[in-house]
N, C-alpha and C positions, 0 to 999 in steps of 0.2 A: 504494500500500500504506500502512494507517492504521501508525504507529508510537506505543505507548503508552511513555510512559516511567514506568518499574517503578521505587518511592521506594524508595529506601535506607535510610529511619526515615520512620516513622510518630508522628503527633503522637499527644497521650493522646486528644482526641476521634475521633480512629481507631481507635485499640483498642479503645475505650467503645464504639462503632459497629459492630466485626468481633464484640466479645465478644457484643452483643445478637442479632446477626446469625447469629452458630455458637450459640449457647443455645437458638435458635428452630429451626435446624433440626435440632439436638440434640430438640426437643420434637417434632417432624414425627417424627422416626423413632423417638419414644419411648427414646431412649439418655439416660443422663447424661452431660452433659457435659463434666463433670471423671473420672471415670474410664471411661467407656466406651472399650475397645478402641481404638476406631477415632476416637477424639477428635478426635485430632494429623489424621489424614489428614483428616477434617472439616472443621477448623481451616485446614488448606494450603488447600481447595475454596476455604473463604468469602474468605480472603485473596487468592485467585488471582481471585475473581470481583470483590474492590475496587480491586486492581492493575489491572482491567484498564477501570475507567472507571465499574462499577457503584455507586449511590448509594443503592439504595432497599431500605432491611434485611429487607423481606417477601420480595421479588423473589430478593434473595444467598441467601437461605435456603429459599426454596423451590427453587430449582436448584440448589444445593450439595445436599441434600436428597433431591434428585432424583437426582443424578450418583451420590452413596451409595447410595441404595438399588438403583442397577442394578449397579453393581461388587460389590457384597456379594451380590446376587444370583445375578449369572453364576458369579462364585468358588464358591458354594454349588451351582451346578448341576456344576460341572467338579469339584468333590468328591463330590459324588453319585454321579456319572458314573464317578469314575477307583474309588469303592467298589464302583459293582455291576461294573465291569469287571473287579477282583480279584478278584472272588466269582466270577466265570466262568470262572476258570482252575482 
């Protein structure tokens, strides 16, 4: 079993790095990135995908990007869903 060890701080050229990396996949799903909703949970992806070994800012952000757009998704079907199902009572 691989064992990643997860930093406890971050140098400024990491931040520089996540920040370019969550702006990019902020621009993939057309959000801003400073006040969009869903910022912060965008923010946790791109960090969780540098925590864990990833290096390449196109790569972090199109998956982080990816993993967004299907969680916002399904939430948005299971709201649909629970609307037309009270509309049926």
């Amino acid at each position: 079993m691989l064992h990643h060890k997860i930093p406890t701080a971050y140098v400024s050229a990491d931040w520089a790095f996540m920040e370019r990396a969550h702006a990019r996949a902020s621009q993939i799903l057309n959000r801003d990135p400073m006040t969009d909703e869903h910022a912060d949970q965008l923010a946790r992806r791109v960090m969780g995908l540098f925590d864990h070994g990833m290096r390449d800012e196109e790569v972090i952000a199109r998956i982080a990007a990816a993993q967004e757009a299907g969680i916002t998704s399904a939430a948005y079907e299971r709201y649909t869903k629970s609307k037309s199902s009270d509309a049926d009572v």
